[in-house]
C-alpha positions in Angstrom: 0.0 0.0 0.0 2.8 2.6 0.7 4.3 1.9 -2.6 1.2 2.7 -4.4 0.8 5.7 -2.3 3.0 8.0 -5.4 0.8 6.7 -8.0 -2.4 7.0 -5.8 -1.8 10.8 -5.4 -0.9 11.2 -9.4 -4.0 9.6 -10.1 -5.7 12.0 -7.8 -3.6 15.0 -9.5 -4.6 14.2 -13.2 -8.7 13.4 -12.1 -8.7 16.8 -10.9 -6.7 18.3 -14.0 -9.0 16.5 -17.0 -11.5 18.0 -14.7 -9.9 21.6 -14.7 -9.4 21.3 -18.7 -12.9 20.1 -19.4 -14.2 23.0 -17.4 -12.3 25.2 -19.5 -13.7 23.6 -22.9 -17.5 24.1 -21.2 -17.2 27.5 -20.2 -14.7 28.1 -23.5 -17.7 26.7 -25.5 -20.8 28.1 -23.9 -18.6 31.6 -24.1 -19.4 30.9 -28.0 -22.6 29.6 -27.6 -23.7 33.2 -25.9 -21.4 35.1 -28.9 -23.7 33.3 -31.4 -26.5 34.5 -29.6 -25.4 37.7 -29.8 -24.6 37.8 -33.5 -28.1 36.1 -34.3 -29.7 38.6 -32.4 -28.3 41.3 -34.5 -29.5 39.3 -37.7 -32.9 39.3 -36.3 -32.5 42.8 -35.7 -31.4 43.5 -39.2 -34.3 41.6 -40.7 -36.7 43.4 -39.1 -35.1 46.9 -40.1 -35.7 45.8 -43.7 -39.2 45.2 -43.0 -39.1 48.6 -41.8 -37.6 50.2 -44.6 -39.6 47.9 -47.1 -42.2 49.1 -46.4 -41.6 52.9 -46.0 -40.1 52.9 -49.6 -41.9 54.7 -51.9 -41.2 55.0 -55.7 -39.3 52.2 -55.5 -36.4 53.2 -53.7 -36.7 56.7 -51.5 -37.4 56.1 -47.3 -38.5 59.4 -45.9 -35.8 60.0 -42.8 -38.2 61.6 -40.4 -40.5 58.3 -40.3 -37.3 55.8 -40.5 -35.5 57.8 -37.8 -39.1 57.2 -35.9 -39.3 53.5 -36.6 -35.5 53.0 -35.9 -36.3 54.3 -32.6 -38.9 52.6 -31.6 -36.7 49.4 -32.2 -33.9 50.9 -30.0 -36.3 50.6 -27.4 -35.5 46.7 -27.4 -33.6 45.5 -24.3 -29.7 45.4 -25.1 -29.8 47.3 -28.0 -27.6 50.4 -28.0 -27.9 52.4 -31.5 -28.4 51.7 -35.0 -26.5 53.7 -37.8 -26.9 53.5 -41.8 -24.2 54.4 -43.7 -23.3 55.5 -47.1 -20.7 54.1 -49.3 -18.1 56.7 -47.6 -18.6 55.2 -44.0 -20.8 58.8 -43.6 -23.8 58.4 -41.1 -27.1 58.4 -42.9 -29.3 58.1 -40.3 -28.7 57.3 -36.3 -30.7 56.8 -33.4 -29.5 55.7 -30.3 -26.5 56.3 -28.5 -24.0 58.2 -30.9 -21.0 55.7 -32.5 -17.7 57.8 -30.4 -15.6 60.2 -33.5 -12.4 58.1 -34.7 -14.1 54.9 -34.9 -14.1 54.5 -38.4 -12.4 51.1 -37.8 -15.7 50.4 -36.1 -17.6 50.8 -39.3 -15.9 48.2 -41.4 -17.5 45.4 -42.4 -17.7 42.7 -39.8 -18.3 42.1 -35.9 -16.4 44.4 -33.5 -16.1 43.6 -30.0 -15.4 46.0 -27.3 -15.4 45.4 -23.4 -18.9 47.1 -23.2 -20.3 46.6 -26.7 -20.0 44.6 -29.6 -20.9 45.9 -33.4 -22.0 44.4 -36.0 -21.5 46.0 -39.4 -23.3 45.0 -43.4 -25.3 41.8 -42.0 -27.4 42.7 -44.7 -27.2 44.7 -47.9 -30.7 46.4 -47.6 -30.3 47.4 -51.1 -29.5 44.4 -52.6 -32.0 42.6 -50.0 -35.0 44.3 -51.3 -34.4 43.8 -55.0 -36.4 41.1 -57.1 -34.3 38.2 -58.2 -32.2 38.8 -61.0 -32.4 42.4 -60.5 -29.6 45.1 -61.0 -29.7 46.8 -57.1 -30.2 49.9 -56.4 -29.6 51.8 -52.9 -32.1 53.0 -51.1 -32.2 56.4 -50.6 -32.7 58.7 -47.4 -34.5 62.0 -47.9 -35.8 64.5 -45.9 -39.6 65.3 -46.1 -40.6 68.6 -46.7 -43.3 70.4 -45.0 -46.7 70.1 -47.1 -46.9 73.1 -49.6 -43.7 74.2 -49.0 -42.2 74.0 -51.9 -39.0 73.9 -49.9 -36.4 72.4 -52.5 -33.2 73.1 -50.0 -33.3 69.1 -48.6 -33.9 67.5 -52.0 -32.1 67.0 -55.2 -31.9 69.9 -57.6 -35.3 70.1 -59.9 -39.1 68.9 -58.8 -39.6 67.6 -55.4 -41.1 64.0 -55.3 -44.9 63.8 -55.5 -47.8 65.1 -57.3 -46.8 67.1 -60.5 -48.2 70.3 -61.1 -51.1 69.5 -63.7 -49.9 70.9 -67.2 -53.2 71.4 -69.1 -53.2 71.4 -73.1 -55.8 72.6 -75.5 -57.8 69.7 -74.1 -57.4 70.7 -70.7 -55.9 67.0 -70.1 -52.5 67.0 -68.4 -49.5 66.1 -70.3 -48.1 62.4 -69.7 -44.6 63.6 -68.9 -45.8 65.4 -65.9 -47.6 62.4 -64.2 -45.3 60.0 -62.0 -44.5 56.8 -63.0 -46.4 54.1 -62.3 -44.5 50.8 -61.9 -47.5 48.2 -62.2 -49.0 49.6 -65.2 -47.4 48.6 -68.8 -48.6 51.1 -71.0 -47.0 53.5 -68.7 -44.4 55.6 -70.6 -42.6 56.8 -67.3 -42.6 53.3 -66.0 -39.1 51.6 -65.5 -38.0 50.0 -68.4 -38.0 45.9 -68.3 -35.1 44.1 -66.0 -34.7 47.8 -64.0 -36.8 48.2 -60.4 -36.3 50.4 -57.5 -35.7 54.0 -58.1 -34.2 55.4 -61.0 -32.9 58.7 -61.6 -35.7 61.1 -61.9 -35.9 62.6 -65.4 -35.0 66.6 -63.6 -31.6 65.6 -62.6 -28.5 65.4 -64.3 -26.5 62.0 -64.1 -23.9 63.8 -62.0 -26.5 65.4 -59.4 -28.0 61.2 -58.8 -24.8 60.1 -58.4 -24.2 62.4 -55.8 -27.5 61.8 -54.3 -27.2 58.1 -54.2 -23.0 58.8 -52.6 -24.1 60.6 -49.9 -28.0 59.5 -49.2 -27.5 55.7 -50.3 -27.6 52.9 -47.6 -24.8 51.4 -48.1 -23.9 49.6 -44.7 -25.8 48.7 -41.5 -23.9 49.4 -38.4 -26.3 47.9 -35.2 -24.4 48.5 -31.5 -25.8 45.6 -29.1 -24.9 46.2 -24.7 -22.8 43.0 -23.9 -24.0 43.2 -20.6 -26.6 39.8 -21.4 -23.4 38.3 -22.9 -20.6 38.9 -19.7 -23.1 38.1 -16.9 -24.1 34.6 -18.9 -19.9 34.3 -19.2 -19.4 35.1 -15.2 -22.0 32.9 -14.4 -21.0 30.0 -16.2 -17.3 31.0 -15.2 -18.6 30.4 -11.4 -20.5 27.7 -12.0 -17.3 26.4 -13.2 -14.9 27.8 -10.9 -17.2 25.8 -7.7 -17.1 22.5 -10.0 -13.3 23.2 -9.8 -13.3 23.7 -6.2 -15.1 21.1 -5.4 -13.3 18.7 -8.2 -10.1 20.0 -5.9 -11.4 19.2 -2.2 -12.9 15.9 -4.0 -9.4 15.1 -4.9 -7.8 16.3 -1.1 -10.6 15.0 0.9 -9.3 11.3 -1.0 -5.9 11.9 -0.9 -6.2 13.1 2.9 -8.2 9.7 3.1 -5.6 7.6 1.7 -3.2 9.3 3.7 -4.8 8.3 6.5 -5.4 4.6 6.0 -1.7 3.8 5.1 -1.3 5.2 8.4 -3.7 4.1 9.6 -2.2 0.1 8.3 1.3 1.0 9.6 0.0 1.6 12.4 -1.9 -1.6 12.6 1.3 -3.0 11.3 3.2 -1.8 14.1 0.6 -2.5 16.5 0.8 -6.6 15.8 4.7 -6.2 15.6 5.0 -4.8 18.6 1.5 -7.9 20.0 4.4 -10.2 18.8 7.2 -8.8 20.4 5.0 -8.7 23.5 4.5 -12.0 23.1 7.9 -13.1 22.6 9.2 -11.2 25.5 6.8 -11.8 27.8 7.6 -15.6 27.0 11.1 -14.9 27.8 10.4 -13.1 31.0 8.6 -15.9 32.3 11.9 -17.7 31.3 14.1 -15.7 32.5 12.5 -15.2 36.0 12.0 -19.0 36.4 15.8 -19.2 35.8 16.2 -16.7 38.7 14.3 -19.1 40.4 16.1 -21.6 40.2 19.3 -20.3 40.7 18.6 -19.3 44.2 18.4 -22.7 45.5 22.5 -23.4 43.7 23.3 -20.0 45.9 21.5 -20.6 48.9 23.7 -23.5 49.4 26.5 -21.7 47.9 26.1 -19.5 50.7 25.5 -22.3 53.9 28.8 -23.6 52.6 30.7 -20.5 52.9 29.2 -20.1 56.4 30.5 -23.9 57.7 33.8 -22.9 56.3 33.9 -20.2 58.0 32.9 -21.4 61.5 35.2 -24.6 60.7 37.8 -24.8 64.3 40.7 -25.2 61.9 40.0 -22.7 59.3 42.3 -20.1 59.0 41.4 -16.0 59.3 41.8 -16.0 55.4 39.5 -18.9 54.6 37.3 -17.1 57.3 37.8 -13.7 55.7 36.8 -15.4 52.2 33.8 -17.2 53.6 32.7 -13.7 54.3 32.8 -12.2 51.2 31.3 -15.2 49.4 28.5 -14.8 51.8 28.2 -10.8 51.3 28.3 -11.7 47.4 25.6 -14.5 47.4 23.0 -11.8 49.4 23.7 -9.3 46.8 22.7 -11.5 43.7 20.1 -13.1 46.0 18.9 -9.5 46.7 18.9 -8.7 42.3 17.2 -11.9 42.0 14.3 -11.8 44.1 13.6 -7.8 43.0 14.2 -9.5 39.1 11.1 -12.0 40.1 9.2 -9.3 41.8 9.5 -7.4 38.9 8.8 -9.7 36.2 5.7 -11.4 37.7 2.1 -10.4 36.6 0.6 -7.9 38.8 -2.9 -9.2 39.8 -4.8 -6.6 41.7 -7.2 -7.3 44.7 -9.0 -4.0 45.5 -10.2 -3.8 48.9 -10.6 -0.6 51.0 -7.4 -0.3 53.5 -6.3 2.4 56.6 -3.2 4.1 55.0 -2.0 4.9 57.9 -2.3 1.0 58.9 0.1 0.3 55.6 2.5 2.8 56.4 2.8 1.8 59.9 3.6 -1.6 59.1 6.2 -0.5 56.2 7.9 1.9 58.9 8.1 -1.1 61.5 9.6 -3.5 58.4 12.2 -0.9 58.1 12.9 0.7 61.8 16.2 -1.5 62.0 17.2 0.7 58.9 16.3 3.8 59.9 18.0 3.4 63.3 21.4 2.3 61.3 21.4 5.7 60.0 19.9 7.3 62.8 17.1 8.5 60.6 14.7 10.5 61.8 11.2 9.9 60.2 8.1 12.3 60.5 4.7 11.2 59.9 2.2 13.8 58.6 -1.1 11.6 57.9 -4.9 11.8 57.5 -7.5 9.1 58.4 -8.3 7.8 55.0 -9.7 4.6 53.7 -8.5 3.8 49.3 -9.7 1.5 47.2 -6.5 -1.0 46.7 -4.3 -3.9 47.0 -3.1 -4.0 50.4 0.0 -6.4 49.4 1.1 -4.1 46.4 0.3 -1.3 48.4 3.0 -2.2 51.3 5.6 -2.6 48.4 5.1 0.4 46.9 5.5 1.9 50.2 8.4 -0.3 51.3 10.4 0.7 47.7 10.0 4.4 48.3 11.1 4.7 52.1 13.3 2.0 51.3 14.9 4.4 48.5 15.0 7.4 50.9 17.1 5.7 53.3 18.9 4.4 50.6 19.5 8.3 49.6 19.8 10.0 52.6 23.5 10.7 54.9 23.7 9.5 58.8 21.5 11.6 60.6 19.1 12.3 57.6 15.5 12.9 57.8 12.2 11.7 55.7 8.9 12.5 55.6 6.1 10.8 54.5 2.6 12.9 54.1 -1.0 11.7 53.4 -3.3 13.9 52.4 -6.4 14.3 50.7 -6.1 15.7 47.3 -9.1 15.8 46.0 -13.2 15.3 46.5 -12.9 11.5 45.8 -9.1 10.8 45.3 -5.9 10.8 48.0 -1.9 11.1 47.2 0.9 10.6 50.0 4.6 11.7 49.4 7.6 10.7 50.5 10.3 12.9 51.2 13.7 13.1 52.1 16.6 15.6 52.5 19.5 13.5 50.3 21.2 14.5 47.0 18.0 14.7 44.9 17.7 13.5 41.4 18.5 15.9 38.3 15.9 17.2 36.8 17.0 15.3 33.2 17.1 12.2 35.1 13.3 12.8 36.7 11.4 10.8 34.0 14.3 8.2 33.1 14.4 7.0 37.2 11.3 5.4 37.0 12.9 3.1 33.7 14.1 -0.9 34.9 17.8 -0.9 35.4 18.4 3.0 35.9 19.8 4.0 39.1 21.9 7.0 40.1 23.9 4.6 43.1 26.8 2.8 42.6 25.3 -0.4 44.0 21.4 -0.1 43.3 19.6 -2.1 41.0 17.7 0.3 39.7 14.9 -2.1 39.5 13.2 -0.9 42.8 11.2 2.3 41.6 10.2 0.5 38.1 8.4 -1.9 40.5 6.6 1.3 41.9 5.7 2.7 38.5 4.3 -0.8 37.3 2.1 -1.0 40.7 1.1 2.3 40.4 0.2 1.8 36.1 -1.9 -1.3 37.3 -3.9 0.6 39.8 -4.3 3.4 37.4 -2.5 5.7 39.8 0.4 8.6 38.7 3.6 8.4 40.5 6.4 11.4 39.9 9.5 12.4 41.1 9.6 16.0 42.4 12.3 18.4 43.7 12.2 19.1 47.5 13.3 22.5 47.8 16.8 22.9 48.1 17.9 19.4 48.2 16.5 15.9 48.2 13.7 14.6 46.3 10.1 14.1 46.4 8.2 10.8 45.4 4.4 11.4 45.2 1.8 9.1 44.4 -1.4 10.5 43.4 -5.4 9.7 42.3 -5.6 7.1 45.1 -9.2 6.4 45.5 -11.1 7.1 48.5 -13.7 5.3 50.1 -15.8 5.8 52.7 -15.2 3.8 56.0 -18.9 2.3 56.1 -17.9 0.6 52.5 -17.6 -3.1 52.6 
């Protein structure tokens, strides 16, 4: 499983990416979608403006510009649609409505779609001149004149000559008025004014000169559409989609870590199982070895103990000499001391089986203090007592040793003529602690949390196994045991979260 763990996380790392990258591709492509929208919107638009002008035109080709600019505005009206310009074959403004097109944007008025960060415009969508011609037609522009006031007679606004509609009636001899003076009408044959065949629209009127149409059509000809549509429709469907795309991302992403966090933790969470039955086995396997090794110690007491009655005959023989004697000694001294190892090596490695019962403290520490007065008076100890009536919940035999171990160190600790006190106290509403403390060396404050380990002692002859005994009886009652300065010198062993009973308690 670890070694998978690399590819595990790649895996995770490319999910997210194709996620990222199709994202990308959606909102890429319904950015396009919403530009097509756009641009169809302004085809619609231009269809309907040559309905408009369709049918405004009147002798085939003029559009009066006070009722287009009228109609044009009334279709600005639309949501999202900014202004609408027709143009002439110079780029010149025909007729506007709307918002004006800014000066120096002729580059705006080419053919073709122009966006900008507010606006886009579309230019020549449709050739309304060619658009509104029969098939097979030559085109003609439509043309964008000014109406004149009725009876006016105002010729300023339109081409040099007759103003368009009704000619003045020229009377003959017959009072009938003369042919060439009627307009043309475009759906009656026998008409002489009427277009010639394969020619529609507007033509030039027969009271201009070629030069004074050409101008006409030059400056009043539609030549190009220019329609200006608001992109605000357009950027709010793009940031939408864009967060819609951005929290599929986000969530694609703590997909991915919430997995990779998960993986994480069950390789952890194997090693540690891992660990955990190395360690059952190694449990095992030295727990089967302590038994071993303390039936050993066993059995090699009963080898020393007659090790040792051998060196005491010796040395009470009548005929042994003061160095046998001497040696007999020693042997003796040297068989207690292993004796002594052994039997604290067999304390320590036995099970600890608990019997909870309630028990007098002060009875227990009376009956360690007697155990050890023949100590104490060696060293001319003296020994305070500063105890409170109080019944715990414990084993009184494991109790006693714990005890015994801690005075039993103090002495140990303490010069000729030292002194040790041992308090009980309550500590809490439901839960005792006693101390024991002496005036000796004390223990290093780097050593305070290693003394309490088997085998580490700070004398030259100790053991070091007599305070692991304490921690392992105070671990199986579920008690804390710590070693504490004691003011200037010596050291203080407390034992604490005893549990109290009351005396009535069976």
């Amino acid at each position: 499983m670890i070694k998978r763990t690399p590819l595990v996380y790649r895996s995770l790392l490319v999910v997210w990416a194709v996620v990222i990258v199709w994202q990308v591709l959606e909102h890429h492509r319904v950015k396009e979608q919403a530009r097509s929208a756009v641009i169809r919107r302004a085809r619609d638009i231009s269809g309907t403006l040559g309905l408009v002008i369709r049918s405004q035109r009147r002798f085939g080709g003029i559009v009066s510009k006070p009722r287009l600019e009228s109609a044009l505005n009334e279709l600005v009206k639309s949501e999202g649609l900014k202004s609408i310009v027709l143009l002439n074959a110079a780029d010149d403004v025909v007729v506007s409505t709307g918002e004006p097109i800014a000066s120096g944007s002729k580059n705006l008025l080419q053919s073709g779609v122009h966006w900008e960060p507010a606006q886009v415009t579309v230019v020549n969508l449709v050739d309304l001149g060619a658009n509104l011609q029969p098939d097979g037609a030559t085109p003609s522009p439509t043309i964008v004149l000014p109406e004149p006031s009725p009876g006016s007679g105002r010729r300023e606004d339109w081409p040099r000559g007759r103003p368009p509609g009704p000619r003045p009636r020229r009377t003959d001899s017959t009072n009938s008025p003369s042919q060439a003076d009627l307009p043309p009408n475009p759906d009656d044959p026998r008409d002489p004014n009427r277009p010639p065949a394969g020619r529609s629209g507007f033509r030039r009127p027969p009271w201009m000169t070629e030069d004074e149409y050409k101008s006409m059509i030059a400056e009043k000809g539609l030549h190009k559409l220019a329609i200006v549509i608001s992109i605000d429709a357009f950027q709010g469907a793009c940031t939408q989609d864009l967060w819609l795309r951005a929290m599929i991302g986000g969530f694609a992403a703590v997909s991915v870590l919430g997995i990779g966090l998960a993986w994480r933790n069950l390789v952890k969470s194997s090693e540690f199982q891992m660990r955990l039955l190395r360690a059952s086995e190694m449990n095992s396997h030295l727990r089967e070895m302590n038994v071993a090794a303390a039936g050993l110690a066993h059995e090699t007491r009963n080898p020393l103990n007659i090790i040792r009655g051998l060196a005491q005959m010796i040395s009470k023989a009548p005929d042994a000499s003061d160095e046998i004697r001497k040696k007999s000694v020693e042997i003796t001294d040297e068989v207690d001391r292993v004796t002594v190892e052994l039997n604290e090596f067999i304390n320590y490695s036995k099970p600890r089986e608990i019997r909870r019962s309630p028990i007098a403290v002060g009875t227990v520490v009376s009956d360690v203090v007697r155990a050890l007065q023949s100590d104490l008076e060696d060293k001319a100890i003296k020994l305070d007592l500063v105890e409170e009536s109080l019944m715990v919940n414990a084993d009184q035999q494991l109790l006693r040793q714990l005890l015994f171990n801690l005075l039993m160190n103090a002495i140990q600790a303490v010069e000729t003529n030292g002194r040790i006190q041992i308090v009980t106290r309550k500590c809490q509403a439901q839960e005792a602690c006693f101390e024991v403390r002496d005036n000796g060396p004390g223990v290093p404050a780097e050593q305070r949390k290693d003394i309490f380990r088997p085998y580490f002692t700070t004398r030259v002859h100790g053991t070091g196994l007599g305070l692991a005994v304490v921690k392992q009886i105070a671990m199986v009652h579920g008690w804390e045991v710590e070693c504490l300065p004691n003011g200037d010198q010596g050291a203080v062993f407390r034992v604490s979260r005893l549990e109290l009973v009351s005396p009535a308690s069976p």
